[in-house]
N, C-alpha and C positions, 0 to 999 in steps of 0.2 A: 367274624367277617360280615359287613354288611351283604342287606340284597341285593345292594346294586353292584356287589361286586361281580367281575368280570369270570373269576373262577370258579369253578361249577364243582362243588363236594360230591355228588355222585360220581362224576365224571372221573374224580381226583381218587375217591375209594376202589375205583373198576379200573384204572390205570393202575396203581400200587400192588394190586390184588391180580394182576398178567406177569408171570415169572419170565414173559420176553422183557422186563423195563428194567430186572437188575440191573444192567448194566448203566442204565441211562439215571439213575437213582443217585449216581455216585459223584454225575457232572453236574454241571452249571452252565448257561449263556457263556457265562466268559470265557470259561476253560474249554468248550468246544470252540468258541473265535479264536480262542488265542492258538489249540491244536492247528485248527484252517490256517491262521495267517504263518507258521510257522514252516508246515509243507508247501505253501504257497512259495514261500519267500526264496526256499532250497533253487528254486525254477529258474531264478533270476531274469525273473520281465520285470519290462519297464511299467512307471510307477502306473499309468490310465489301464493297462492290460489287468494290472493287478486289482485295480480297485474295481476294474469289470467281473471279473471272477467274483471276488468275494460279493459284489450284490447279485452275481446269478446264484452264487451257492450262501446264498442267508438260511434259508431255510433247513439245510445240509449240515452232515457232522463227517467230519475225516474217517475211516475205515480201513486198518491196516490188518484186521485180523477175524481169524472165525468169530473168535466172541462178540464181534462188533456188527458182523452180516446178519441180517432177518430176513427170513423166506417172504417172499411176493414186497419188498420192500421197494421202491425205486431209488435207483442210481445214476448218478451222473460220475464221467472217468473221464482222466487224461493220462492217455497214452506216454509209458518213458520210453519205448522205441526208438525213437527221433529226439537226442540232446539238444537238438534247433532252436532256439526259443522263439523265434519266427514262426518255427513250423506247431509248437503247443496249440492244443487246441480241446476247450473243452465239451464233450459230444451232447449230443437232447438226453441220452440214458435211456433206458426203461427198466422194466420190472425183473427184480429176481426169480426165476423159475426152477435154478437148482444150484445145490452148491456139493462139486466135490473137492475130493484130498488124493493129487497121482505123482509120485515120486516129489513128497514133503513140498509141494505146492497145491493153491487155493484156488479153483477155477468157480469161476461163475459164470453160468448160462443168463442171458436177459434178455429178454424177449423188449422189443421196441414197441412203435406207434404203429408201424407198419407189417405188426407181426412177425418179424425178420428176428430169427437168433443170433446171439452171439455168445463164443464162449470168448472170457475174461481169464485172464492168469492175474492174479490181484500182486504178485511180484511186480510185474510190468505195466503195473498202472497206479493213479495215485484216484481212487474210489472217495465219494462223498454218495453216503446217503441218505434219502431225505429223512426230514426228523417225520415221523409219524403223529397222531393228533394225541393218543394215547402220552408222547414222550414229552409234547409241546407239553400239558397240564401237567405233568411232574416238574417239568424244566420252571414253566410258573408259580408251582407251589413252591418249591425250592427257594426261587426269587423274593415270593413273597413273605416266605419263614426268615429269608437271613436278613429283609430290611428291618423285621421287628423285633 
């Protein structure tokens, strides 16, 4: 790799070397868009709503499961409460603060901007969390091993 590259080898050794990034080791850019645009599409909004969504949640990977939550992570959710598709809507998020398991569901406490909790049942929501900086540099090495 040159030096002017954009991807930082330290940076790439301390990510690899955090046993929170198994998971993140195994994807790629594409196949987290392609997971996004897939539970997106379930929703059935019209085509400008969708393409709103997907540029607020770029930075985002879909989350249906424990293996997928990281403590103090941020989140953004949309409520399946309301089949309305008028009524979707998807919230600012905030920060993971806890996560439990009470009769075979996923709850997540998230603390907002405003300090304010919230408990999450991740059955009744469709959860995007942000990619961490740790996960972004795996996601680019990745990208840059399989162009060469």
């Amino acid at each position: 790799m040159s030096h002017s590259s954009n991807l930082d080898i330290t940076k790439l050794l301390h990510a690899l070397d955090n046993e929170e990034n198994e998971n993140i080791i195994a994807n790629n850019y594409e196949q987290i868009s392609k997971e996004k645009n897939d539970i997106l599409q379930k929703l059935k909004l019209g085509k400008d709503i969708l393409k709103g969504l997907h540029q607020k949640l770029k930075q985002y990977r879909y989350v249906d499961s424990l293996e997928g939550i990281r403590f103090g992570a941020y989140i953004r959710w949309i409520s399946l409460k309301n089949p309305d598709p008028e009524k979707i809507k998807l919230t600012n998020g905030g920060f993971i603060c806890n996560i439990e398991i009470l009769n075979d569901d996923i709850y997540i406490t998230v603390k907002n901007n405003m300090n304010r909790l919230f408990k999450l049942k991740l059955s009744e929501n469709l959860v995007f969390q942000k990619l961490m900086q740790q996960e972004q540099v795996i996601l680019s090495a990745m990208k840059y091993l399989n162009k060469n």
